[in-house]
C-alpha positions in Angstrom: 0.0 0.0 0.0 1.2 3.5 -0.9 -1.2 5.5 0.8 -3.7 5.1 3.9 -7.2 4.4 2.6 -9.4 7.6 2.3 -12.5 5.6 3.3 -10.6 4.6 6.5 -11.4 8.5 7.7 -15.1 7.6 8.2 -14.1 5.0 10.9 -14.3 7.9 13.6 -14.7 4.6 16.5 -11.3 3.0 15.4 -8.8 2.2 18.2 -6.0 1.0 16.8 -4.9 1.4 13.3 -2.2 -0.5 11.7 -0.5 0.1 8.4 2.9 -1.0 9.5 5.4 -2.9 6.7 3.8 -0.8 3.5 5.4 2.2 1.7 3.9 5.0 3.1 5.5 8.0 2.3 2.9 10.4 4.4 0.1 10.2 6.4 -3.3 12.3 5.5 -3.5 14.7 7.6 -7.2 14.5 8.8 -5.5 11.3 10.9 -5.8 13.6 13.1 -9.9 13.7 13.6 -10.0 9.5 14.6 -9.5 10.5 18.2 -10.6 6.9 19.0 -6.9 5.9 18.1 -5.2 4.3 21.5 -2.9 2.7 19.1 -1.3 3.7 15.5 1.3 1.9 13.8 3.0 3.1 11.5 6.0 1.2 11.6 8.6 0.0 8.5 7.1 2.5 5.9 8.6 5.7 4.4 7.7 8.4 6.1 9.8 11.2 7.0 7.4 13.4 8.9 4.1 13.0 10.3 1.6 15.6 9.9 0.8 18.2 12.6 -3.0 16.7 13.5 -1.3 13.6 15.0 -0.8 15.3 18.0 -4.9 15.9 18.3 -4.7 12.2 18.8 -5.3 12.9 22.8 -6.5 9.6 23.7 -3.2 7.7 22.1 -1.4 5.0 24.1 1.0 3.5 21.7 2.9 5.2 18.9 5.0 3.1 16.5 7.0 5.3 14.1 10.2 2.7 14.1 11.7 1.7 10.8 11.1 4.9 8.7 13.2 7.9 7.2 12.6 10.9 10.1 15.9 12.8 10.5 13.9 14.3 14.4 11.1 12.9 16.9 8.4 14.8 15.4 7.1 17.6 17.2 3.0 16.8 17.6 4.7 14.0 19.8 4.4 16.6 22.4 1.1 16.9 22.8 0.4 13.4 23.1 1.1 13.4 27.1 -1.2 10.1 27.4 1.6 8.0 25.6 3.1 5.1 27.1 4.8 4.0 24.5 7.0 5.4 21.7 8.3 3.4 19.3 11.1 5.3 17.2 13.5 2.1 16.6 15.4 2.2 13.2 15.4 5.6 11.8 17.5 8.2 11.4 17.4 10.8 14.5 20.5 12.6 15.5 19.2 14.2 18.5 16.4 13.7 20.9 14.2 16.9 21.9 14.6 18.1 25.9 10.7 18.0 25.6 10.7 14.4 25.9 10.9 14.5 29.8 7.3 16.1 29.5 6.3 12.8 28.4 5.2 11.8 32.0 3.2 8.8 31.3 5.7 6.7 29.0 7.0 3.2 30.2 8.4 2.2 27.3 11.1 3.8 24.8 12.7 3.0 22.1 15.0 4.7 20.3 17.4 2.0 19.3 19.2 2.1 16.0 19.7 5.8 15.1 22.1 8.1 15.0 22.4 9.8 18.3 25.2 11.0 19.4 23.7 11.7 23.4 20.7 11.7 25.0 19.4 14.2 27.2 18.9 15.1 30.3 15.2 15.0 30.7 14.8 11.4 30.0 15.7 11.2 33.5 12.3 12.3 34.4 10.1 9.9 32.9 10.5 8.3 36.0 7.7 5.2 35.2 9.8 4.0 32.5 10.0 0.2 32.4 12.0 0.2 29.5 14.8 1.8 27.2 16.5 1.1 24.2 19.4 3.0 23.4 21.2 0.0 21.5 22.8 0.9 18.1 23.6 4.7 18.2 26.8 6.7 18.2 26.5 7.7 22.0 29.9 7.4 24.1 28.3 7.8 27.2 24.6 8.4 29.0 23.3 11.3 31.5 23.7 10.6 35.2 20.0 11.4 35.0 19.6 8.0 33.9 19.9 6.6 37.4 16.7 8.1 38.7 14.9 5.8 36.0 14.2 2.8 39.2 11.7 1.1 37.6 13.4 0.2 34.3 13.8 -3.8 34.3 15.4 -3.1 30.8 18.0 -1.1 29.2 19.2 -1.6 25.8 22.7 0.3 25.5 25.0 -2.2 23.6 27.0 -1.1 20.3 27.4 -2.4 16.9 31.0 -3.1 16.4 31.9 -3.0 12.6 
């Protein structure tokens, strides 16, 4: 599939929506008015930005945006302050936005296989974070603020060795 179904719009109950594994290069943006969503994947397409009305998505739980082409988290991932989980495995970030600590809710993130060359400092206050994968990057070292994360059970940091 190249493109999300336009008749998919009129399914305004929908709560999870998967169109992972196609070659998406965007996403429409009236997205944005299925606010039934607690789950969109959009995982292993083509995508290099998401458009703005995915962050009216208020009553989203899990975002999958691993294995695409975005060069930054996208910004309506702000607004979504109900996430859990964030899925952005496999692309092509080189930096991770301080906003991210604002992200209260998240136990699981995944930011393994990117480029990053550090992480910041507010990642040490998504305190109910069960999980983080930081595996695969270009990061020599992590922020002390790491060690107020007392509830992860797992932590991905390993390198690829070439």
């Amino acid at each position: 599939m190249t493109a999300v179904p336009d008749s998919v719009r009129q399914l305004v109950g929908l709560a999870r929506l998967d169109v992972s594994e196609n070659w998406l290069s965007e996403v429409p943006d009236w997205i944005g008015q299925l606010t039934s969503f607690t789950t969109l994947n959009l995982r292993g397409n083509e995508l290099t930005a998401v458009p703005d009305s995915i962050g009216q998505l208020a009553g989203l739980t899990e975002l999958w945006l691993g294995s695409n082409l975005l060069a930054a988290v996208p910004d309506p991932v702000r607004q979504l302050t109900g996430l859990t989980m964030l899925y952005l495995r496999g692309n092509e970030l080189t930096a991770v936005p301080d906003w991210i600590g604002e992200l209260a809710d998240l136990t699981e993130l995944y930011l393994d296989e990117n480029q990053l060359t550090e992480v910041p400092d507010s990642v040490g206050r998504l305190t109910g974070l069960t999980v983080l994968g930081l595996a695969r990057n270009q990061l020599i070292e992590v922020p002390d603020s790491i060690g107020s994360l007392t509830n992860l059970t797992r932590l991905f940091l390993w390198v690829q060795l070439f």
